[in-house]
C-alpha positions as CSV (number, residue, x, y, z in Angstrom):
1,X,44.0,146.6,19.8
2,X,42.5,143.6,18.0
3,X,42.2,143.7,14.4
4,X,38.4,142.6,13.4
5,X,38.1,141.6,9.7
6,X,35.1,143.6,8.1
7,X,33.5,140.1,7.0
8,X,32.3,139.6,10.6
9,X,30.8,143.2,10.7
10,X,29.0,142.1,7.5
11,X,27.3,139.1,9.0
12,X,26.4,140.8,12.3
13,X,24.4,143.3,10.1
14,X,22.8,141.1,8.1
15,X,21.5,139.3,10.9
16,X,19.8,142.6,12.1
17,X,18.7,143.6,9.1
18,X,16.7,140.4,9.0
19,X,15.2,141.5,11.9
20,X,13.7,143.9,9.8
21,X,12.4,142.1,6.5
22,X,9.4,139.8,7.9
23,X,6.6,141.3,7.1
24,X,7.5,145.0,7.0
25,X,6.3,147.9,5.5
26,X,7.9,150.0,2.6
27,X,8.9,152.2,5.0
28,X,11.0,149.7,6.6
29,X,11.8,147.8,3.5
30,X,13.2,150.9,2.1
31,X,15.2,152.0,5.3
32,X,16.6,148.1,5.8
33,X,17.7,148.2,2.0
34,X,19.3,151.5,2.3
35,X,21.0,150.4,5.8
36,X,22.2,147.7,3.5
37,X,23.4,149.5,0.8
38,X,25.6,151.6,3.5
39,X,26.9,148.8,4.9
40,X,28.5,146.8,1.7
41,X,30.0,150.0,0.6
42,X,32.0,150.6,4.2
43,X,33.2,147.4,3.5
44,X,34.8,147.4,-0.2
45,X,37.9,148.6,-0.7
46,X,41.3,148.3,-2.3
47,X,44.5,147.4,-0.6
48,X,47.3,148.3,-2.1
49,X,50.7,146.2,-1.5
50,X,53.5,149.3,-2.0
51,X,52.8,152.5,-2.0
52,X,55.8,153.3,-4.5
53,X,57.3,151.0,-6.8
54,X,60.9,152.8,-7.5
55,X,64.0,152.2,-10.0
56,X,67.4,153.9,-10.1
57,X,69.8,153.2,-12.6
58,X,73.1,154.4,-13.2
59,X,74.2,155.9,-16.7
60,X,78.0,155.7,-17.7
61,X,78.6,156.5,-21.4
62,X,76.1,154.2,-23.7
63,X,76.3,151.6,-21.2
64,X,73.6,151.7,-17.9
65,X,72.3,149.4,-15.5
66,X,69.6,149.3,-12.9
67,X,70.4,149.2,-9.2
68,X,67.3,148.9,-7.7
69,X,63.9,148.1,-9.2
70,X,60.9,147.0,-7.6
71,X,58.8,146.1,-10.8
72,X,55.2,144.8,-9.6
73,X,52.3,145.9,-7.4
74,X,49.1,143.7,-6.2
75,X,45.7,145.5,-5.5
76,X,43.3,143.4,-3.8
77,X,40.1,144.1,-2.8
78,X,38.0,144.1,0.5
79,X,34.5,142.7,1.4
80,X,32.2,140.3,-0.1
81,X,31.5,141.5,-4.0
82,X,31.6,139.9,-7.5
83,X,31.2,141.5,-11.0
84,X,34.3,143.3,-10.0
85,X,35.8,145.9,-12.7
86,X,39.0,147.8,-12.7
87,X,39.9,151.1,-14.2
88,X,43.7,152.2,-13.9
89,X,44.8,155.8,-15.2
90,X,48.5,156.3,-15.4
91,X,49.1,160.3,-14.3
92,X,52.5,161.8,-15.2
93,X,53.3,164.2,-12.8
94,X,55.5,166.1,-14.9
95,X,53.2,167.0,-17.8
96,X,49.9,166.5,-15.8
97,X,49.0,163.9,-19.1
98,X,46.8,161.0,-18.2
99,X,47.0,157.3,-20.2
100,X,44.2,154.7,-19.6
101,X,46.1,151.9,-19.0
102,X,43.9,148.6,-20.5
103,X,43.3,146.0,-17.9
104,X,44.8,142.5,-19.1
105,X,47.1,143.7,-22.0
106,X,49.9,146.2,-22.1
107,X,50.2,150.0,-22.6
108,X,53.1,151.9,-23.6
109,X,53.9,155.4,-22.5
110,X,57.5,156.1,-24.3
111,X,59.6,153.8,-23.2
112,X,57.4,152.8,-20.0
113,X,56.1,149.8,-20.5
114,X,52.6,149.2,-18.0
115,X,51.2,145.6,-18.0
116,X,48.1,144.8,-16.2
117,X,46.5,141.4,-15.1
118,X,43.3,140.8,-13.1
119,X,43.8,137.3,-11.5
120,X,40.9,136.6,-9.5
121,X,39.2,139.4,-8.1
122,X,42.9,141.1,-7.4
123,X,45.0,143.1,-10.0
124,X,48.6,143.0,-10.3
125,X,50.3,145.6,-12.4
126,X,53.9,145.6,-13.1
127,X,56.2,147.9,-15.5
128,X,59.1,147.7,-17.5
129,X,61.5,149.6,-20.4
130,X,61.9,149.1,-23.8
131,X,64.8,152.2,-24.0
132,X,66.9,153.3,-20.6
133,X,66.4,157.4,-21.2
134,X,68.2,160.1,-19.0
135,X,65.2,161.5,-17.7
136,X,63.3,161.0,-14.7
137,X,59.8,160.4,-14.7
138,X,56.9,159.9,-12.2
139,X,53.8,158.6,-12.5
140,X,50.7,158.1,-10.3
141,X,49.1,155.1,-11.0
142,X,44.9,155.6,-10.2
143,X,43.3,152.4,-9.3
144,X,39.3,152.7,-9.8
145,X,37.4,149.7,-8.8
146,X,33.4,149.2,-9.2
147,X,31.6,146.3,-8.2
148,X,28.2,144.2,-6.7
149,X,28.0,142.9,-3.4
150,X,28.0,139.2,-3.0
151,X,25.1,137.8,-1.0
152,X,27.3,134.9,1.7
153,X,26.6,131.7,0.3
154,X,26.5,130.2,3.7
155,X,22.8,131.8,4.2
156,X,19.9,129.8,3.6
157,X,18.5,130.0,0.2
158,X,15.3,131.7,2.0
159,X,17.6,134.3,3.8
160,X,19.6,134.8,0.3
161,X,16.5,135.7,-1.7
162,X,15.8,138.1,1.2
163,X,19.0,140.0,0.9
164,X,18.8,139.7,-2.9
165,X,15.4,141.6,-3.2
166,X,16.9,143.9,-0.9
167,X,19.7,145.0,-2.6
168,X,17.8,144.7,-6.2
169,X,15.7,147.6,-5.2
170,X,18.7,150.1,-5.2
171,X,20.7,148.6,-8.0
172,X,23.6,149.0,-5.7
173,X,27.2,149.3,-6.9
174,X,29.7,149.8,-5.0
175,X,32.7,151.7,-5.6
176,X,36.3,152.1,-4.5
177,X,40.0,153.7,-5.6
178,X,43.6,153.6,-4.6
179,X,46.6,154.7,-6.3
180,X,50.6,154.6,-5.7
181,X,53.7,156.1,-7.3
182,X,56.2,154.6,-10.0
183,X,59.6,156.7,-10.6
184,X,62.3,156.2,-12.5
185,X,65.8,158.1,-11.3
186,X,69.0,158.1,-13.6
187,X,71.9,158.9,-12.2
188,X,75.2,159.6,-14.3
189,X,78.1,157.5,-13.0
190,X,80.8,159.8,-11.1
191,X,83.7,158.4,-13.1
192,X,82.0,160.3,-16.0
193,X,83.5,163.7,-16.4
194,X,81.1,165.7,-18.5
195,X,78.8,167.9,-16.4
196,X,75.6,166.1,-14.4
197,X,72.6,166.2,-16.5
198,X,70.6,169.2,-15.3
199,X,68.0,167.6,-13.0
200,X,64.4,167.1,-13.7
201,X,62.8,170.1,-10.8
202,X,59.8,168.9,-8.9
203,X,60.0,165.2,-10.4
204,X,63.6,164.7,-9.2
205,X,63.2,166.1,-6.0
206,X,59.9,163.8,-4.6
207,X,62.0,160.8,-6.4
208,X,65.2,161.8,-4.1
209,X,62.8,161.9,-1.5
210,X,61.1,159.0,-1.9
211,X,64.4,157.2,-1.9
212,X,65.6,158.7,1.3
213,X,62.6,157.7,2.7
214,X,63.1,153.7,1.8
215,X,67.2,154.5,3.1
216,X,66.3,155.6,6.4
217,X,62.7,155.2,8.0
218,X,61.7,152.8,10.3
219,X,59.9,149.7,8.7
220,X,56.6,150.9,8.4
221,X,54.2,147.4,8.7
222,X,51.2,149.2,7.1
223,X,47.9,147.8,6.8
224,X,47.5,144.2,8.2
225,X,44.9,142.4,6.3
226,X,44.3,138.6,5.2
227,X,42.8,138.4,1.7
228,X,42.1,135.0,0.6
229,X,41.7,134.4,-3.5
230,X,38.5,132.6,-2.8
231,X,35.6,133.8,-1.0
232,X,34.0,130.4,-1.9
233,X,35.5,127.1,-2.4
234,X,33.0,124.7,-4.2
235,X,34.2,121.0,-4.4
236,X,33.0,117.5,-3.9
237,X,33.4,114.6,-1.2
238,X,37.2,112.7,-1.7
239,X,38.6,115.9,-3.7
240,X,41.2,117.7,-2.1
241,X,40.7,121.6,-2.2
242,X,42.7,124.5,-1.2
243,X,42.6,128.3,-0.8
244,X,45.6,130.6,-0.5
245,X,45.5,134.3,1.7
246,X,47.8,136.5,0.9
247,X,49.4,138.1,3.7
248,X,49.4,142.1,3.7
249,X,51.2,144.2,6.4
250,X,53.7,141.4,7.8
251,X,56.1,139.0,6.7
252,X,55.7,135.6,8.5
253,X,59.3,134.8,8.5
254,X,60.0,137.9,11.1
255,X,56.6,139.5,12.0
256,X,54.2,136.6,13.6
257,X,54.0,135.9,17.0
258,X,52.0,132.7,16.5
259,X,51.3,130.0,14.1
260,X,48.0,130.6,11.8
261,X,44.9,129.5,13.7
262,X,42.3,128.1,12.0
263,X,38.4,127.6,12.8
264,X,35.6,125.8,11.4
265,X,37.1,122.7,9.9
266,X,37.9,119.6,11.5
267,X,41.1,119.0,9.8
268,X,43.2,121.1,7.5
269,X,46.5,120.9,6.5
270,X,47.6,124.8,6.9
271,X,51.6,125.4,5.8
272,X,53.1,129.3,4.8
273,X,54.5,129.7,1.1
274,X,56.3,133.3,1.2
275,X,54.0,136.0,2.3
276,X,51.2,133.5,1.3
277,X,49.0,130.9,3.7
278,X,48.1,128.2,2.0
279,X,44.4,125.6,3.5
280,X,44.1,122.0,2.0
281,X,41.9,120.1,2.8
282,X,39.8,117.3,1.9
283,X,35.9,117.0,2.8
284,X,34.2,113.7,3.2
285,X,30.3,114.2,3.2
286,X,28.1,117.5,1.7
287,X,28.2,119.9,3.8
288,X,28.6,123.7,4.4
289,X,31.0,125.3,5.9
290,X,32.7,128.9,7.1
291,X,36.6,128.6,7.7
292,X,38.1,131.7,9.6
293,X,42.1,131.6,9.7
294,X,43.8,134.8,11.9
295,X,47.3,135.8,12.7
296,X,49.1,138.3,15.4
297,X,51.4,140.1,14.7
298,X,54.3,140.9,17.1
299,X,53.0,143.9,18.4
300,X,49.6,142.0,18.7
301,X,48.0,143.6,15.6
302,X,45.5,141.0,14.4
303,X,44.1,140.2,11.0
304,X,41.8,137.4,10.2
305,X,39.7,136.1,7.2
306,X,36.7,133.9,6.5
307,X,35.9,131.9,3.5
308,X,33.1,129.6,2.4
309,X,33.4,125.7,1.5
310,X,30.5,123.9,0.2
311,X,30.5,120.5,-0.5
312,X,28.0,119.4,-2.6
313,X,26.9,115.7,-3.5
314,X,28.3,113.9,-6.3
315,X,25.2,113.4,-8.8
316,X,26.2,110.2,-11.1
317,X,26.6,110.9,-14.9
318,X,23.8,109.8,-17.5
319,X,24.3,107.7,-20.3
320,X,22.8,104.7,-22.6
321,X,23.2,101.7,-20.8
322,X,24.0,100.2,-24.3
323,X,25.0,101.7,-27.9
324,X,24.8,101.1,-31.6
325,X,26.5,102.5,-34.7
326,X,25.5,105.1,-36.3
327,X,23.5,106.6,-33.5
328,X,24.3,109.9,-31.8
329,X,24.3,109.7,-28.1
330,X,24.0,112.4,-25.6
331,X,26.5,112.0,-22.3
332,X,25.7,114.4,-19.3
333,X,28.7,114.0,-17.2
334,X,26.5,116.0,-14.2
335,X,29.5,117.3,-13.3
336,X,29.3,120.9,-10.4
337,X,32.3,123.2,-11.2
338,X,34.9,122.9,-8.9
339,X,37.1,125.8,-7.1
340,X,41.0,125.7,-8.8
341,X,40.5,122.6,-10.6
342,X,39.5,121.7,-14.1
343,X,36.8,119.3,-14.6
344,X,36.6,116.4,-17.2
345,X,34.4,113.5,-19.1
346,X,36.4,111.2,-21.1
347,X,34.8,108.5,-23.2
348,X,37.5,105.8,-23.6
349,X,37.2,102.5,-25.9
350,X,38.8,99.3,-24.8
351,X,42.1,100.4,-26.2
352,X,42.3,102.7,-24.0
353,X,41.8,105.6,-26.9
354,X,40.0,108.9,-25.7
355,X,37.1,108.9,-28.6
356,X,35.1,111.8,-26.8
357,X,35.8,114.4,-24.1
358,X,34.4,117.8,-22.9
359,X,35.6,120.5,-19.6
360,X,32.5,119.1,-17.6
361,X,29.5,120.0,-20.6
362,X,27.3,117.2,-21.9
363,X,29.3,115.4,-24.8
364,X,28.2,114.1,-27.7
365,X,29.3,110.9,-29.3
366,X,28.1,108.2,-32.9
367,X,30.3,104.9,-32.8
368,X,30.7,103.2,-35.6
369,X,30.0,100.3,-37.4
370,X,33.7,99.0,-36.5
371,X,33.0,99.5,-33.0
372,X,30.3,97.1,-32.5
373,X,31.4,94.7,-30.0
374,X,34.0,97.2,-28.3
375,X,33.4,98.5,-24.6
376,X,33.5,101.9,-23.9
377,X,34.0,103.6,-20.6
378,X,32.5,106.8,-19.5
379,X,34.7,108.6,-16.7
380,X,34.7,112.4,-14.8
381,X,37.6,113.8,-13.5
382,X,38.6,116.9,-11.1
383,X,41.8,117.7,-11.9
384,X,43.9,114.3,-12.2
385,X,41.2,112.4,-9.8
386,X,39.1,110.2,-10.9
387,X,35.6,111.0,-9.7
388,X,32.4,108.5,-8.8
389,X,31.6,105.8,-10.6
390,X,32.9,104.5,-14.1
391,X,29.8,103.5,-16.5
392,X,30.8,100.7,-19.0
393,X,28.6,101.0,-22.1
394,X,28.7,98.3,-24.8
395,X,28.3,98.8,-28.4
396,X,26.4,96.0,-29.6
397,X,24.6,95.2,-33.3
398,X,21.4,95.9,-33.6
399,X,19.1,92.9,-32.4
400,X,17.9,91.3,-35.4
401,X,14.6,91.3,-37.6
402,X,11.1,89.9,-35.3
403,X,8.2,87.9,-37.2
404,X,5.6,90.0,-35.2
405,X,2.2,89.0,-36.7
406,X,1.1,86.5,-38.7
407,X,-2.2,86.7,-40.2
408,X,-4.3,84.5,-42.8
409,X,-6.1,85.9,-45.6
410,X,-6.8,83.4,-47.5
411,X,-6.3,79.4,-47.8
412,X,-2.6,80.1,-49.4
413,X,-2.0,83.4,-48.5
414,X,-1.0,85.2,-45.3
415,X,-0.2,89.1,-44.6
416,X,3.4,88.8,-42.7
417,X,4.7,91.8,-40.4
418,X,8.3,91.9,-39.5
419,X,10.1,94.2,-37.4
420,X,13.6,95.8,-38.3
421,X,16.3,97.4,-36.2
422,X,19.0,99.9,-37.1
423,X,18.9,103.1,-38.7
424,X,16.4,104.4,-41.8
425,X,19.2,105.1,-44.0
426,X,20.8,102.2,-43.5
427,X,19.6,99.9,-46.0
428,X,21.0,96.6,-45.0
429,X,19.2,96.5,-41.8
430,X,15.6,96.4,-44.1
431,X,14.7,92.8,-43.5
432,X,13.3,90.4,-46.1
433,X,11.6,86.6,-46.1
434,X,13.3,83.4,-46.8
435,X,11.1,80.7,-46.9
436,X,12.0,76.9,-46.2
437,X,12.1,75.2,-48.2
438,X,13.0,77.3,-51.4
439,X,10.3,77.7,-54.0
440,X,7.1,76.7,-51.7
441,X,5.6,79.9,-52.2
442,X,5.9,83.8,-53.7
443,X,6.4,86.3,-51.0
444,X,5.5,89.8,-51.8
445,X,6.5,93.2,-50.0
446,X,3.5,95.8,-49.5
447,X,5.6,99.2,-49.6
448,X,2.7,101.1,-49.1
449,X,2.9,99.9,-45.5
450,X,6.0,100.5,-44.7
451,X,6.8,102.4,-41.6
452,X,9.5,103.6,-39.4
453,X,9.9,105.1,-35.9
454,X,13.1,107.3,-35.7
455,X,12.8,107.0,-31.9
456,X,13.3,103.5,-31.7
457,X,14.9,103.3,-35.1
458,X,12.3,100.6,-35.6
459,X,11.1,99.6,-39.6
460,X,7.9,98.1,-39.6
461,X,7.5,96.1,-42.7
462,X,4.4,94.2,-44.5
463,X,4.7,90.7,-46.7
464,X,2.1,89.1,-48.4
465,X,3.1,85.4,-48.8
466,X,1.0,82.7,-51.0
467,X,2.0,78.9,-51.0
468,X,2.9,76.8,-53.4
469,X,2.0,73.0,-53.1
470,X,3.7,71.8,-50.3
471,X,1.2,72.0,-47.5
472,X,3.6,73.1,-44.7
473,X,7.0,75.7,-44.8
474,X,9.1,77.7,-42.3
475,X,9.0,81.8,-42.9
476,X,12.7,83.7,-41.7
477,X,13.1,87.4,-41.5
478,X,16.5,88.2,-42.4
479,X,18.4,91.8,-43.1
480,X,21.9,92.5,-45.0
481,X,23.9,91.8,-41.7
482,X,22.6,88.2,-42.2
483,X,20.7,88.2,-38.4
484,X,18.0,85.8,-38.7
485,X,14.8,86.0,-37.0
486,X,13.8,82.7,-35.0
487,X,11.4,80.6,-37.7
488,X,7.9,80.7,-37.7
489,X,5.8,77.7,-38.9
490,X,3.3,78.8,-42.2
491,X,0.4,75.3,-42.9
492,X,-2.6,75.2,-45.2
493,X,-4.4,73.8,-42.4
């Protein structure tokens, strides 16, 4: 019988559930939420890779060493869900004692070694020893799972706030558990001639069992299921993506009948790495899309998958068109996050030197005075590919001082006001008058007028000038950089 993943029975369901939303009462609003709240949970659960995870070693003297040992275990999870939590007990089913193993670090029982590592939304726990002992021991490893369901991001953002409010009203969380067996079996070496170790009762006997069991039963293919590691792949036009689905119940080598067919992408470059399937693609326009990949097995079991990819438009960065020392400049790189790839703004100089750089956040960045006149180069990266546009910013001086008004108070005396660029603290860029020739009049500065604008790092500055016999004279603003304002004519006429 064909396999049906339980993604498609998720969509069908939403699709009559919506059915139900338009305008409905809180009767129905209540009975479509709780339909809802059914559904997600039938379709979370865990998969679990072995059931047992075994090792048997052999014991001659001081010395031992292991003859079988299967040393790792991968739980992944079913359905559409995020905010996924793990809780893993570790039972011994000699003493009945129970260890909380902690998720992402590593807890010793003895000299059992458990190490746990979510990666994604699946967990993979493996074990090891820090002492062979002569003992056997069993444990059952408890796999506890919680989680919220995941609203498909392939809705429309109107049918998404509908299933949203929906499942908001019941504060739904799923839950789901699994478990399997580790054992450890010593054996003493038959060339030893002290008596057999006297064996360990119940323990020892389900081990032996469980090791008969792996000699001599048929290969037992278990649940066929495609998982992939991404339910949504989020990238950008010209960057190459891909997802990989582990393969559960089969091995591809031996067990398919046919290639992987895959749906709902024009091109895809689709290869097998162990008991893994591995997409990559590139997209060349925003888009949405749902890719569905499905294998058959041999005896015509079959499994499929679907996953999201959404493109979405490349948005170009902001920067100055045009910086000078001593400012701090904001650069928003405007950069989505990407599925399995690391994002990256660099700020380069012309000697190629990285002076700023951030994982994709806005960056912040004050040249100096020794970089005025340098070029700097603002670029975004996924991965090791370059991304849209490069922005060249130049770090230029600031323009020099402006004669703005010139106003006459008197038949020798005029009120002068300049204009000065560059920063308040920065007291070479104040300007002052030169007049032309020297010593044809006094010029005065009126601090009580002074002014400044931090936003356009603007100084507005007042001079009172009075002239001194020669009838005619040129006026210059000039700062401590020595830029010089154009000239501007002063008469007594």
């Amino acid at each position: 019988m064909r396999r049906r993943s339980l993604e498609v029975y998720f969509i069908l369901y939403l699709a009559a559930l919506m059915l139900l939303m338009t305008d409905s009462p809180k009767r129905e609003t209540d009975l479509a939420s709780t339909a809802l709240r059914d559904l997600v949970a039938s379709t979370f659960s865990l998969i679990v890779e072995k059931p047992t995870l075994l090792c048997r070693t052999v014991i001659e003297g001081d010395t031992s060493w292991i003859v079988h040992f299967d040393s790792t275990n991968t739980i992944i999870p079913t359905g559409l869900v995020d905010s996924l939590h793990y809780r893993i007990v570790a039972e011994d089913q000699n003493s009945a004692q129970r260890v909380t193993l902690a998720v992402g670090d590593t807890t010793l029982i003895g000299s059992i070694g458990f190490v746990s590592e979510q990666i994604g939304q699946a967990l993979r726990i493996g074990w090891f020893f820090s002492a062979i002992e002569p003992g056997a021991k069993l444990y059952r490893i408890r796999i506890e799972a919680t989680a919220r369901p995941q609203v498909p991001p392939n809705l429309s953002t109107h049918q998404q706030k509908q299933i949203q409010s929906l499942l908001a009203t019941n504060e739904t969380v799923l839950e789901a558990e699994t478990s399997f067996l580790v054992g450890y079996l010593p054996r003493q070496s038959a060339r030893v001639p002290s008596p057999v170790m006297p064996p360990d009762s119940a323990v020892t006997a389900r081990l032996e069992a469980l090791v008969t069991q792996q000699r001599t039963s048929t290969p037992d293919y278990g649940t066929f299921a495609l998982v992939p590691e991404h339910s949504t792949i989020n990238t950008i036009p010209y960057v190459s993506w891909e997802n990989r689905i582990a393969i559960y119940g089969a091995l591809p080598q031996r067990d398919l009948a046919r290639p992987p067919q895959v749906s709902g992408i024009s091109s895809a470059f689709v290869t097998i790495e162990g008991t893994t399937i591995v997409i990559r693609s590139v997209s060349t326009q925003a888009s949405n899309a749902n890719v569905r990949i499905t294998l058959t097995r041999r005896d015509g079991a079959e499994a499929s998958a679907t996953f999201a990819v959404i493109v979405h438009t490349i948005i170009p960065p902001a920067a100055p068109s045009v910086m000078y020392p001593g400012i701090e400049y904001k650069l928003i790189p405007n950069l989505t996050s990407l599925t399995g790839l690391e994002t990256r703004a660099v700020l380069r100089d012309d000697r190629n030197t990285i002076r700023a750089s951030s994982s994709g956040q806005p960056l912040t960045f004050t040249p100096t005075l020794s970089d005025t006149g340098r070029t700097f180069f603002f670029e975004r990266y996924a991965g090791s590919e370059r991304i849209g546009q490069v922005l060249l910013i130049p770090c230029e001086m600031f323009p020099p001082p402006e004669i703005t008004s010139i106003r006459r108070e008197s038949e020798r005396q005029y009120l002068i006001v300049c204009r000065a660029y560059g920063l308040e603290s920065d007291q070479r860029t104040r300007a002052r008058l030169e007049l032309d020739p020297p010593g044809s009049g006094t010029v005065q500065e009126l601090y009580g007028d002074y002014s400044y604008d931090e936003r356009a790092h603007v100084r507005i500055q007042q001079f009172r000038v009075t002239i001194i016999g020669s009838p005619g004279l040129r006026l210059y603003a000039i700062n401590g950089y020595q830029q010089r304002s154009l000239p501007s004519n002063l008469s007594l006429r």
